[in-house]
Structures are given as structure tokens and as C-alpha cells.
C-alpha positions as CSV (number, residue, x, y, z in Angstrom):
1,X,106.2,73.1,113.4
2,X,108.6,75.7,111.9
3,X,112.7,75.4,112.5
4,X,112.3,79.1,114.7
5,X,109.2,77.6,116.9
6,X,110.8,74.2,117.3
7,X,114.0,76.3,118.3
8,X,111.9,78.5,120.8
9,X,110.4,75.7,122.5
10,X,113.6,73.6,122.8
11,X,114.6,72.1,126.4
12,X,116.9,74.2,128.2
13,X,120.2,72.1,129.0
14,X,120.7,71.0,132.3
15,X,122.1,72.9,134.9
16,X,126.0,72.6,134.8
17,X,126.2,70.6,131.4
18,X,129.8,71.6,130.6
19,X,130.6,72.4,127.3
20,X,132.8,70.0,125.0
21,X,135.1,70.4,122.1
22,X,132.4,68.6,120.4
23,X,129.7,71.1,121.3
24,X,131.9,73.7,120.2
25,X,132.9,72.1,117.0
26,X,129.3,71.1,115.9
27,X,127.9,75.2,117.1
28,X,131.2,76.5,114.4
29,X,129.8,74.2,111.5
30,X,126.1,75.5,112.1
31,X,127.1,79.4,112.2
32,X,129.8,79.2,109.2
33,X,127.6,80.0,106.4
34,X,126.8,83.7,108.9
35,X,130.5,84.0,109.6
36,X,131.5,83.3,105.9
37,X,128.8,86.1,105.1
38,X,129.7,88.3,107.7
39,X,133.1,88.4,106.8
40,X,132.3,88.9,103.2
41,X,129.9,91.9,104.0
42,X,132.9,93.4,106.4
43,X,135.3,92.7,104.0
44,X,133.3,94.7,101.4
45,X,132.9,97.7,104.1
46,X,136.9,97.8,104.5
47,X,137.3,97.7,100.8
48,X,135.4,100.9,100.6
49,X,137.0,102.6,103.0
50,X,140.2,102.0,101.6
51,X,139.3,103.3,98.2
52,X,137.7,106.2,99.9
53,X,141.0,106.6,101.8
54,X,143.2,106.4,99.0
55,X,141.3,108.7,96.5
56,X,141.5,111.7,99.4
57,X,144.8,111.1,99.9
58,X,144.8,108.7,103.2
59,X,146.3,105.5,104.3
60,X,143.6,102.7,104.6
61,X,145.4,101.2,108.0
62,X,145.4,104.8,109.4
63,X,141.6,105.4,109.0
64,X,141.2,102.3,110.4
65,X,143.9,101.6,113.3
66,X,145.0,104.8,114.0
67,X,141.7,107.4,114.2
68,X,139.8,108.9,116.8
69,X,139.4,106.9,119.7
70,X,142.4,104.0,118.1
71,X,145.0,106.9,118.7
72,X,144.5,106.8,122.5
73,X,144.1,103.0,122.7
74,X,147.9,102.9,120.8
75,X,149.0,104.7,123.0
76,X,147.8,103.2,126.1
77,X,149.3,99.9,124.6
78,X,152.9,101.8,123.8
79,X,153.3,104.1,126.9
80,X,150.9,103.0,129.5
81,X,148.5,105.9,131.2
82,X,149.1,108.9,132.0
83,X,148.4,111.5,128.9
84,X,146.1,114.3,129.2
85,X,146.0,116.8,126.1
86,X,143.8,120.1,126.1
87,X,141.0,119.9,123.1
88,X,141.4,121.8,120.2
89,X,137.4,121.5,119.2
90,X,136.2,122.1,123.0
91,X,137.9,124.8,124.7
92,X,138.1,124.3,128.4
93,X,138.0,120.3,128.6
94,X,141.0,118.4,128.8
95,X,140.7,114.5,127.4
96,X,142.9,111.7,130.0
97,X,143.6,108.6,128.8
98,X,142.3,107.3,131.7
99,X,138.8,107.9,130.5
100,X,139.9,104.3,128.3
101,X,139.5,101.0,130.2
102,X,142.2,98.7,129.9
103,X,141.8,95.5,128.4
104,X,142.0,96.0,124.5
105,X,145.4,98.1,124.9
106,X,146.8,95.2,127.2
107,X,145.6,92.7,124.5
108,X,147.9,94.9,122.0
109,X,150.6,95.2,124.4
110,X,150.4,91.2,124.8
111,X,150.2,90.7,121.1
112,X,153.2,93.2,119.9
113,X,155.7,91.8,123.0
114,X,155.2,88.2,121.1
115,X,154.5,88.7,117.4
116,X,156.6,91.5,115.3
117,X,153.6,93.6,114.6
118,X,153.3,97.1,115.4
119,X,150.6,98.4,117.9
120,X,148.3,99.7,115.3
121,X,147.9,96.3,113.0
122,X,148.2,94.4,116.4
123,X,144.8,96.7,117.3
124,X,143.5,95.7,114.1
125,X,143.9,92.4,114.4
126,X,142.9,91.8,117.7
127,X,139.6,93.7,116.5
128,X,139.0,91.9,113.8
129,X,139.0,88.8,115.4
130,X,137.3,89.9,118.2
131,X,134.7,90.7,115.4
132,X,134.8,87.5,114.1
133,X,133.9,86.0,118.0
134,X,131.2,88.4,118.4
135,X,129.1,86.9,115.4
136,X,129.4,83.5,116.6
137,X,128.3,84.4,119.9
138,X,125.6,86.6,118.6
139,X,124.5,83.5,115.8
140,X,124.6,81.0,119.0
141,X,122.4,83.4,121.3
142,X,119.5,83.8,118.4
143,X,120.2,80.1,117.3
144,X,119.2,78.7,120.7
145,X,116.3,81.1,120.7
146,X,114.7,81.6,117.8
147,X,116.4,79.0,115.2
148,X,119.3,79.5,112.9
149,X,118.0,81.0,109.5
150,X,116.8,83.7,112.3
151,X,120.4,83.5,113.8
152,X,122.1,83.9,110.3
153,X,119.6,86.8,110.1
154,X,120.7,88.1,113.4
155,X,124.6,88.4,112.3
156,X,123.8,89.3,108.8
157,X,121.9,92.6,110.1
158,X,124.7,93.5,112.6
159,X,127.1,93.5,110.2
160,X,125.3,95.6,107.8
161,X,123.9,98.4,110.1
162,X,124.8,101.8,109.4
163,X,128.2,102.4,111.9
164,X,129.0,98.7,111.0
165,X,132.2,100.3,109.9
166,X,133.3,100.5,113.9
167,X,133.3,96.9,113.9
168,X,136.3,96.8,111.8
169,X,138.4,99.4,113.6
170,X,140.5,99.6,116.5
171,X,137.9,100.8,118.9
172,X,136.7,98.7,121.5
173,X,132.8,97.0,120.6
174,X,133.8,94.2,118.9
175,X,135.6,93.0,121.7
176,X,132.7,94.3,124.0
177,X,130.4,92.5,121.8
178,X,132.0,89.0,121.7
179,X,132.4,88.8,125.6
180,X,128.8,90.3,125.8
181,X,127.4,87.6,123.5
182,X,129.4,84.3,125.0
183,X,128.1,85.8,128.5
184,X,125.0,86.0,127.5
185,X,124.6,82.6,126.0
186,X,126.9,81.3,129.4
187,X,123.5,82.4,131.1
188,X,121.0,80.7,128.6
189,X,123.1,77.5,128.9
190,X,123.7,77.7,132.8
191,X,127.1,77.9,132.9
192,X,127.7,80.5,135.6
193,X,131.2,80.6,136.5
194,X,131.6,81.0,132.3
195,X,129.3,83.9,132.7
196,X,130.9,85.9,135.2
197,X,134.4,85.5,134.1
198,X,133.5,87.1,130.8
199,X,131.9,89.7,132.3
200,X,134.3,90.4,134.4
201,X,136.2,91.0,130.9
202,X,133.6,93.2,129.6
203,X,133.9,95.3,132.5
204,X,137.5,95.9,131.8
205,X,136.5,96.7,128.0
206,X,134.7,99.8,128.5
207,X,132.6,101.5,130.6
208,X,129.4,100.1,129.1
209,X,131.0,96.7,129.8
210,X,128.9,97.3,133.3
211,X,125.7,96.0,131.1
212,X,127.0,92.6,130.9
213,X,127.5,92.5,134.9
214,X,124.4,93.5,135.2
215,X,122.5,90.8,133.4
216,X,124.9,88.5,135.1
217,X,123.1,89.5,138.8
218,X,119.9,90.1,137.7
219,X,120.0,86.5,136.5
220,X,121.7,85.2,139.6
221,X,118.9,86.9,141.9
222,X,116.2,85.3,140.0
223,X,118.1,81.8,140.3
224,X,118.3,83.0,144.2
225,X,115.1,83.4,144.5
226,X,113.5,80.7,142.4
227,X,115.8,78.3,144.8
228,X,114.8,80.1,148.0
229,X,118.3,79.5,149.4
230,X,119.5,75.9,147.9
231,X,121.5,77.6,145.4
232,X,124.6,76.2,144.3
233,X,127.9,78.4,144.7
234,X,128.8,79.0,140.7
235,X,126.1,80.7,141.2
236,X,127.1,83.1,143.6
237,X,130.4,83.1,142.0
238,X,129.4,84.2,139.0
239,X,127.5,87.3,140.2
240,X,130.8,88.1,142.4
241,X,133.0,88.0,139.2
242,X,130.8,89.7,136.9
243,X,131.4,93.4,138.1
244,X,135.0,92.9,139.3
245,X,136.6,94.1,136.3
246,X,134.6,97.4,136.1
247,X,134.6,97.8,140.0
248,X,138.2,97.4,139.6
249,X,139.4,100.0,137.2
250,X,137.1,102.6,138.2
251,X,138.6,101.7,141.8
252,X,142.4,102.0,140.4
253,X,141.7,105.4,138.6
254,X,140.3,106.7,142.2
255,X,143.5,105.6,143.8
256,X,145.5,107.3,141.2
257,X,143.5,110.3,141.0
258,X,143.1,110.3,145.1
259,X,139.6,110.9,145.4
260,X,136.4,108.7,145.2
261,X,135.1,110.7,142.2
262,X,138.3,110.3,140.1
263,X,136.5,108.4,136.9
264,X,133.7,110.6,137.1
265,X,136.3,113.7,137.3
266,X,138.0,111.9,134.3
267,X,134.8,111.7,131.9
268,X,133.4,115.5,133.2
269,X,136.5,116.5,131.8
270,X,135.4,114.8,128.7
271,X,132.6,116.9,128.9
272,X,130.8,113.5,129.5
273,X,127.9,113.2,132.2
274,X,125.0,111.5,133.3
275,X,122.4,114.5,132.2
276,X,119.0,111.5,131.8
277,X,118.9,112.2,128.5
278,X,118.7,116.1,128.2
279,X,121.7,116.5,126.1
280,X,119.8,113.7,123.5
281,X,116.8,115.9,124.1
282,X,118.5,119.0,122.9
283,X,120.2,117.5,120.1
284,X,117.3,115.9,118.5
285,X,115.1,119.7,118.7
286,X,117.3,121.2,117.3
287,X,118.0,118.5,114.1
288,X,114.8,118.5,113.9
289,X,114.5,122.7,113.9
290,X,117.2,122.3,111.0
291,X,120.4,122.3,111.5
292,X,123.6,119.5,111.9
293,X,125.7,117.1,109.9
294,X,125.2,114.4,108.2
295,X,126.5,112.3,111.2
296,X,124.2,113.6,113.5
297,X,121.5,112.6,111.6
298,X,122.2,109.5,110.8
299,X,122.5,109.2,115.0
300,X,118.8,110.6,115.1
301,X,117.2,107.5,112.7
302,X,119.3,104.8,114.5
303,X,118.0,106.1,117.8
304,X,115.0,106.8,116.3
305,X,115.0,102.7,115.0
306,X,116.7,101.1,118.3
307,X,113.6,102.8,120.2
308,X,111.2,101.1,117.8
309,X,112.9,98.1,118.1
310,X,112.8,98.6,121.7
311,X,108.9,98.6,121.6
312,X,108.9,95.2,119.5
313,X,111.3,93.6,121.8
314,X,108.9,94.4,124.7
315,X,106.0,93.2,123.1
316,X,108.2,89.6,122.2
317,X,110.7,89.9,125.5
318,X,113.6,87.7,125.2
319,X,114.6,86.0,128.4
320,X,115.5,88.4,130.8
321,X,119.6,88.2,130.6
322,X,118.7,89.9,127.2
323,X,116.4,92.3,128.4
324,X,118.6,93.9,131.4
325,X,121.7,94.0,129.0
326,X,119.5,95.9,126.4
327,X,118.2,97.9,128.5
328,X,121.5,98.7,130.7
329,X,123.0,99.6,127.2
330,X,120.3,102.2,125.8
331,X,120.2,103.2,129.5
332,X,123.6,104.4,129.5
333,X,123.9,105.7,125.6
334,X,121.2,107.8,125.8
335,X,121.0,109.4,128.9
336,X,124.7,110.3,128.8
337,X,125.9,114.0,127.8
338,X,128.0,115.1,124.4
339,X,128.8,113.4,121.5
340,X,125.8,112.8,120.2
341,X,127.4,111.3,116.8
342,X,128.3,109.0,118.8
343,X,125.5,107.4,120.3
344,X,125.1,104.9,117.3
345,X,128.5,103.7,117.7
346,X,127.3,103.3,122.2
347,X,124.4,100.9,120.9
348,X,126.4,98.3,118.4
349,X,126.9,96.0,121.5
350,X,123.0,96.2,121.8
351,X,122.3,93.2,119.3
352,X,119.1,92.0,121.1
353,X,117.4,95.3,119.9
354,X,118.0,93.6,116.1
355,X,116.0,90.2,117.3
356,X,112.4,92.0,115.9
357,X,114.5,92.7,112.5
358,X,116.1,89.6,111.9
359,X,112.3,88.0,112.7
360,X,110.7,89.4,110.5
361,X,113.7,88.7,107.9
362,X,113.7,85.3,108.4
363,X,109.9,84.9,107.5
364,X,110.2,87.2,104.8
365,X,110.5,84.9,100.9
366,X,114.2,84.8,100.3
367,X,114.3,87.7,97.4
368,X,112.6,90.2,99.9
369,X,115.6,89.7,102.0
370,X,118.1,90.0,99.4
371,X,116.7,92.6,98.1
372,X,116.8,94.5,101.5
373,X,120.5,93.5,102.8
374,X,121.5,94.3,99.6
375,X,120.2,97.6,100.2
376,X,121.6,98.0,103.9
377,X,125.3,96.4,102.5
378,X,125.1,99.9,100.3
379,X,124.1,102.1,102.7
380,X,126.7,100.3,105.9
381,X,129.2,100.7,103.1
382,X,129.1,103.9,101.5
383,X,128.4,105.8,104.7
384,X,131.7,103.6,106.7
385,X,133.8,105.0,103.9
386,X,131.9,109.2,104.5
387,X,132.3,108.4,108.2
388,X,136.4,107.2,108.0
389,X,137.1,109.8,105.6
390,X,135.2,112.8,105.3
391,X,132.9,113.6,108.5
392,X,134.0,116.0,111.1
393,X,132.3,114.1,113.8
394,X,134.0,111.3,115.5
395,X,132.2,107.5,114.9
């Protein structure tokens, strides 16, 4: 029996097992050869941006830290709410930074009140280590499924995929990503109360965080109705955690804002809607009638990809916290409206849609997959460095 099948077939801890120093010590030393390489192929990416940032005449940490999305979290962290500026690329919206949940700028705030860093290399930090989480939790979820040469696989590939870059700047899915994954794997392990408290965390990350929630209570319902009413309370606790951090900030804005619609007020002002897709609909006719940037078609093969990967992942279904928090995720990336560039960047949390990948990776002879992440470290490299310091279109 192979290392994957004897992983796949493994004995589910018991429920409640509570989780040890030693557990947590021996699960490091089997993912440290994926960290070590996933900090070496992130390292790499930063590397190129900062070349590409210097040659045109920009600072590396600004690129990084201080760009797009960053700007608003710094100064969320530095001022608190309460900004609204008119765009200067869409006349007639106006961007609130309430549209930003709040966790990551309070982490900044927390950091910079303690440690003599400003808020933009606090940001950094905090991202980079949050990256750094989110491998580990994504190497332990496809270690306890599928083995761990599939597992290094697994954080290998997420590293290396094309908006990679993101992962390494002060936007929010590296954080999202390490409280999605140790949720996740809270589930696979039984350890509910875990579960819902870093959900509850992911829901106060962004407002995809809701995808973590929801795996949480789909989860808890099944357990509910396998037990047919002897279940035990972490149960239920956990499913009344999970969606408390999202519940609660959308509830805050509506306070502030005095109206029950205030978020979604907030992101139509974005020019950001639930449309089921016709926006992605539009954008992808006319790409493929001729005509947009590089960015957006670089969005069209990753969708293209996750929605293939989508198709494998049903015909080999992971267990089904995996599956609603997939699904929850594409759910909400594609059938929002506008920025369409940005879609990529929606799905990076989305690392069950790589378990078909990393598969077949992991039975492929050694060279073959050399050959191909050497391939993908080019491409997540070179187009991190276009996407930081040449594209119009916001990652």
C-alpha cells in the first residue's frame, strides 16, 4: 500500500482528542521540508519584484506594503474607519473603507503599539507570517488526507500559482488562508470549539471569510443529524462561533450606517454586487471577442483551471468541510460584479481546488515534477513582478 492510500484510509482521531505540544511539534518537523520550500519559492517571487520595482523606479516595500488594497488597510490601522474618497478610474462610485473587515488592520495596530515598526512593515510582517501559517495548515489538511509527498505537493503548488505574488503583500488571504486551513483541519480532527473560534476569525478577515463559517455548520448539521439529538455542546458551540465575526461586522457597519443594508450600500458603492455571474459572463465574451489586458486574461485561464479542477474534485470529493468551503468560495468569486482582474486573487484561499493537481504531482517520477514547478516558479514569478509594477489592473 502506497504512503497517499495508507494516508487516505488512516483512522480518524477520536472525538475530542486535544491536541499536544507534542502533536504540534512532531506535525512542524513533518511539513518543514514544504515550509523551507515554500519560503524559498516566495522568497524568489519577492526578489523579483524588487528588481522589477527598482529598475522602474519604485520602492520594493511600497509595491508590496503600501499598494492597492494595503493603502486602505494602513490606514484603517493608523486612523481607524471612516474615509470615503471619490474614484478617479470609475466616475460616480465612491470607495469606504468600511468595505475592509477589520481584523488584519487591528493585527497592525496591535503590532506597531508594541514593536517600533511602522504600519506598512508591521502589514508585511504580519502577512508574511500569516503566509507562513497558511502552508502548514494547508500541508496538515492534504497530509491527513492524502499523505505528505501529496501534502508537500499541495503547498508547493499554492505557492507557485500565478497571483502567488498576493500572498506576499499586505492584502488580507494569507491570513484568510491560515485560519481557513487550521479550521478546516479543527473539523477533520474533531476539535469543534477550535473550529469555530477560527472561523469566527476568518469572518472578521474578509468578507469571503463567511466560507469558513459555513463549512463549520454544514459539518455541525451532519454531526446533528448522524447523532439524532445526543450531540455534545462543542458541537453546538462551534457552529454558534463560527459566523459571529462576519455577523458581527456586517451588523456594526449597519449601525453606523443606520440602515439594514449598510454593507451592501458600502460595496454597491464599490460598484460590487451579487449579479450570479453575469458580470464574469460579460467579461469572458468579450476577451474572448478580443479585447483586454494582460491581467484579465490571466483571470480567464485561472478561472478557466479552478473550474476544471472543480470537475476533478467532484469526481474525487474530499470530505465535505472541503467541499462547502470550496464551493462557498467560487460561489462568491464568481458570481460577484466588477473587478474581474481580480477574481484570481478571490480564489487563493480556495486550496482544495489544487488537491487534483498536487495528485497527480505526487505520482508523477520526480523529474516530471521538477520540470513542471520549475516551470510555474517562472511564470508565479515573472508575472508577480508585471502585476506589482507594470499592470493597470489592481491584483
Amino acid at each position: 500500500m502506497s504512503a497517499d492510500t495508507a494516508a487516505s484510509t488512516r483512522t480518524p482521531e477520536p472525538p475530542g482528542r486535544p491536541a499536544t505540544r507534542r502533536g504540534v511539534r512532531a506535525s512542524l518537523r513533518r511539513a518543514w521540508p514544504a515550509l523551507a520550500v515554500y519560503a524559498t519559492v516566495r522568497a524568489a517571487g519577492i526578489g523579483c519584484v524588487a528588481v522589477a520595482a527598482l529598475r522602474t523606479g519604485k520602492h520594493p516595500r511600497t509595491q508590496l506594503g503600501h499598494y492597492w488594497d494595503s493603502i486602505w488597510y494602513v490606514g484603517i490601522a493608523q486612523h481607524g474607519y471612516g474615509t470615503s474618497r471619490p474614484s478617479v478610474t470609475h466616475p460616480g462610485l465612491t470607495f469606504s473603507d468600511l468595505a475592509f473587515f477589520p481584523l488584519y488592520p487591528a493585527l497592525i495596530r496591535a503590532v506597531t503599539s508594541v514593536v517600533p515598526l511602522s504600519a506598512v512593515t508591521a502589514g508585511l510582517l504580519i502577512t508574511w507570517v500569516a503566509a507562513g501559517l497558511a502552508a502548514w495548515g494547508i500541508h496538515a489538511v492534504g497530509e491527513r488526507l492524502y499523505g505528505r509527498r501529496t501534502a508537500l505537493m499541495l503547498v508547493v503548488l499554492w505557492g507557485l500559482l500565478p497571483h502567488a505574488v498576493v500572498e506576499s503583500m499586505g492584502y488580507t488571504e494569507s491570513l484568510l488562508t491560515a485560519l481557513a486551513a487550521w479550521s478546516l483541519y479543527a473539523l477533520l480532527t474533531r476539535r469543534w470549539l477550535w473550529a469555530g473560534a477560527l472561523a469566527l476569525c476568518a469572518g472578521a478577515t474578509r468578507p469571503n471569510g463567511i466560507a469558513v463559517a459555513a463549512a463549520v455548520c454544514a459539518c455541525a448539521a451532519a454531526e446533528v443529524w448522524r447523532r439524532r439529538g445526543r450531540t455534545p455542546w462543542r458541537v453546538w458551540a462551534g457552529a454558534a462561533l463560527a459566523p459571529l465575526g462576519w455577523l458581527g461586522y456586517i451588523g456594526w457597519v449597519g449601525v453606523r450606517r443606520g440602515t439594514w443594508r449598510g454593507y451592501l450600500d458600502v460595496q454597491d458603492r464599490w460598484g460590487t454586487s451579487l449579479d450570479l455571474g453575469a458580470s464574469v459572463f460579460r467579461s469572458v465574451r468579450g476577451l474572448i471577442l478580443g479585447g483586454g489586458s494582460p491581467p484579465h486574461y490571466m483571470s480567464l485561464i485561472v478561472i478557466g483551471a479552478s473550474l476544471v479542477s472543480l470537475v476533478c474534485l467532484a469526481l474525487r470529493p474530499p470530505p465535505l468541510p472541503l467541499v462547502v468551503y470550496t464551493l462557498a468560495l467560487v460561489f462568491i468569486a464568481l458570481t460577484g460584479s466588477h473587478y474581474f482582474a481580480s477574481k484570481p486573487r478571490f480564489l487563493l484561499p480556495a486550496f482544495p481546488l489544487l488537491f487534483p493537481a498536487a495528485l497527480a504531482m505526487a505520482r508523477a517520477r520526480p523529474r516530471t515534477a521538477v520540470l513542471v514547478g520549475g516551470v510555474l516558479a517562472g511564470l508565479s514569478c515573472l508575472y508577480g513582478a508585471y502585476l506589482l509594477t507594470m499592470a493597470d489592473s489592481p491584483a
